[in-house]
Structures are given as structure tokens and as C-alpha cells.
N, C-alpha and C positions, 0 to 999 in steps of 0.2 A: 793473552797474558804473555808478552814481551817484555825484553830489556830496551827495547828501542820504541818504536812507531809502528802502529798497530798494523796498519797498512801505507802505501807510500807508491804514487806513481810523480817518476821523476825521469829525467831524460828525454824529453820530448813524446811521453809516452801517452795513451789515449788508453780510456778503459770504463767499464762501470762496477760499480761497486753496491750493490742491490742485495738488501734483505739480511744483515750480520749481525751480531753482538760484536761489538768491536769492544773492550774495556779491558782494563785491570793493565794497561803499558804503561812500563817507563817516563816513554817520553808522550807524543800527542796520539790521539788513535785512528784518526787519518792525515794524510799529509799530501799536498800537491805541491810541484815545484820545476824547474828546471824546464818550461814552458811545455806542461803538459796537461793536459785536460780531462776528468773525468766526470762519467755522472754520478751520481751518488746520491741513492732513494731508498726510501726504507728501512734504513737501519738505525737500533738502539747501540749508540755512542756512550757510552758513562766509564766512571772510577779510573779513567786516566789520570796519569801524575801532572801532564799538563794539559793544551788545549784539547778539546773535543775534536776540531776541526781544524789544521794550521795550513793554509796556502799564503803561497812568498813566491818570491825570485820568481815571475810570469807566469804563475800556477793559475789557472782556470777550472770551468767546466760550472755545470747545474747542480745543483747541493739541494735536494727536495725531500719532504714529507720524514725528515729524520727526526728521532728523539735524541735530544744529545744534552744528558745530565749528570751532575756529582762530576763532573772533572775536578779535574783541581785547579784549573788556571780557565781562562777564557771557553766560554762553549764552540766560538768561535773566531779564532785569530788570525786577521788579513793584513800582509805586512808589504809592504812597496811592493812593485810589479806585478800584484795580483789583479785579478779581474774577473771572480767567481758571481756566480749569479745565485743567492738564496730565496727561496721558496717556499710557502709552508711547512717550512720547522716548528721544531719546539724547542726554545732554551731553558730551562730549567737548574736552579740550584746549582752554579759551575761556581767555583771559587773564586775569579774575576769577573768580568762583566759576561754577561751571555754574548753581546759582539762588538769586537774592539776591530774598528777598519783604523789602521797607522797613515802618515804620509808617504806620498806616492801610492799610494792603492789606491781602486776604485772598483765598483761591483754592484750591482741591483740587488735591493733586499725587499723582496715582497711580502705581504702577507704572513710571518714569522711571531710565533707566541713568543713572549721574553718575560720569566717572573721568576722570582725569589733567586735573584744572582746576586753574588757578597757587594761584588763591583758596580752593582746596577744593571741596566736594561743593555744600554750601549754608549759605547765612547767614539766616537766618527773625529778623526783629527780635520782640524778646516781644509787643509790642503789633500786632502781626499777627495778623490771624485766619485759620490756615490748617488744614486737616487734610490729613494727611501719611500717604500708605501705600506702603509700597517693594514 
């Protein structure tokens, strides 16, 4: 429960982030950015005011086996210079799509449950470079 972002690795930093309740922030309730890389497995993601998951500006790393529901905005939002690798997630019930990849991102989405998202399943801009397998 934050005013900002739940968690946040930024500045070229490296780290994992295994096993939390992350919910009830402000803004997203993990954040990647500032070309830094994390893992991030296990954890129940929800009741964020915005995304579940927001990686941008050369934000990376493995994003696996999380539950990430009821945000308010995207479960998951990847916005130019990212290049996250998802893996058996769950999106469920986020107030925007479960995963929005924007232009200039690109990111491998495996294997990833996607259902009852206001926005739908997912929005991939064409100028995204992503490979997609269900």
C-alpha cells in the first residue's frame, strides 16, 4: 500500500522479486525501467490504481508464474524500449487489456492465461516486435 509504485527497479539495476502481495499502490505495482532487469515469479499482483506490471524506457528481465488481477489499468503494460520475456502468468480481470505491448517494444509472451479483462485479452501495436505463443 503506496502513494507511488509498489516496487521499482530502475537505474540499471538487477534484482528478483519472488513470492509478494504487491497491491493496493497508487500508481503500478511493479515497475521496470531505466535499462534494468528483473525476475519476477510468484507473486499475487492486484488492486493497483494502474498497471499490474509497467516496464518502459529499456526495462527487461523474466516475468513468470505471477497472478496479477483487479488492477485498474493494464495487467500488463510494455511501452517502447522494453523487452520483458512473459511466462506463465495469469491475467485476470485488470481494467484495460490483460497485455498491452505499445510501439517500439518488443518481448516474448509464452504460455500466459488472459480472461475477463474490461480491454480484452491483448492489444500488440504492429510496430512491436513480439513473438506470441499461447
Amino acid at each position: 500500500d503506496c502513494k507511488g509504485m509498489g516496487i521499482a527497479a530502475r537505474q540499471q539495476s538487477k534484482g528478483a522479486i519472488l513470492e509478494n502481495e504487491i497491491f493496493a499502490n497508487e500508481l503500478s505495482g511493479i515497475g521496470i525501467s531505466d535499462a534494468s532487469t528483473a525476475s519476477i515469479s510468484d507473486n499475487h499482483v492486484h488492486a493497483n490504481k494502474q498497471a499490474g506490471v509497467f516496464i518502459y524506457d529499456g526495462g527487461a528481465g523474466v516475468i513468470e508464474k505471477n497472478l496479477i488481477e483487479n488492477n485498474g489499468y493494464d495487467g500488463a503494460l510494455v511501452q517502447e524500449g522494453a523487452n520483458p520475456q512473459f511466462r506463465n502468468n495469469q491475467f485476470i480481470n485488470n481494467g484495460g487489456f490483460g497485455i498491452r505491448v505499445e510501439a517500439g517494444a518488443a518481448g516474448v509472451f509464452e504460455h500466459n492465461e488472459i480472461q475477463g479483462n474490461q480491454g480484452g485479452d491483448k492489444k500488440v501495436h504492429p510496430e512491436a516486435k513480439v513473438r506470441w505463443k499461447d
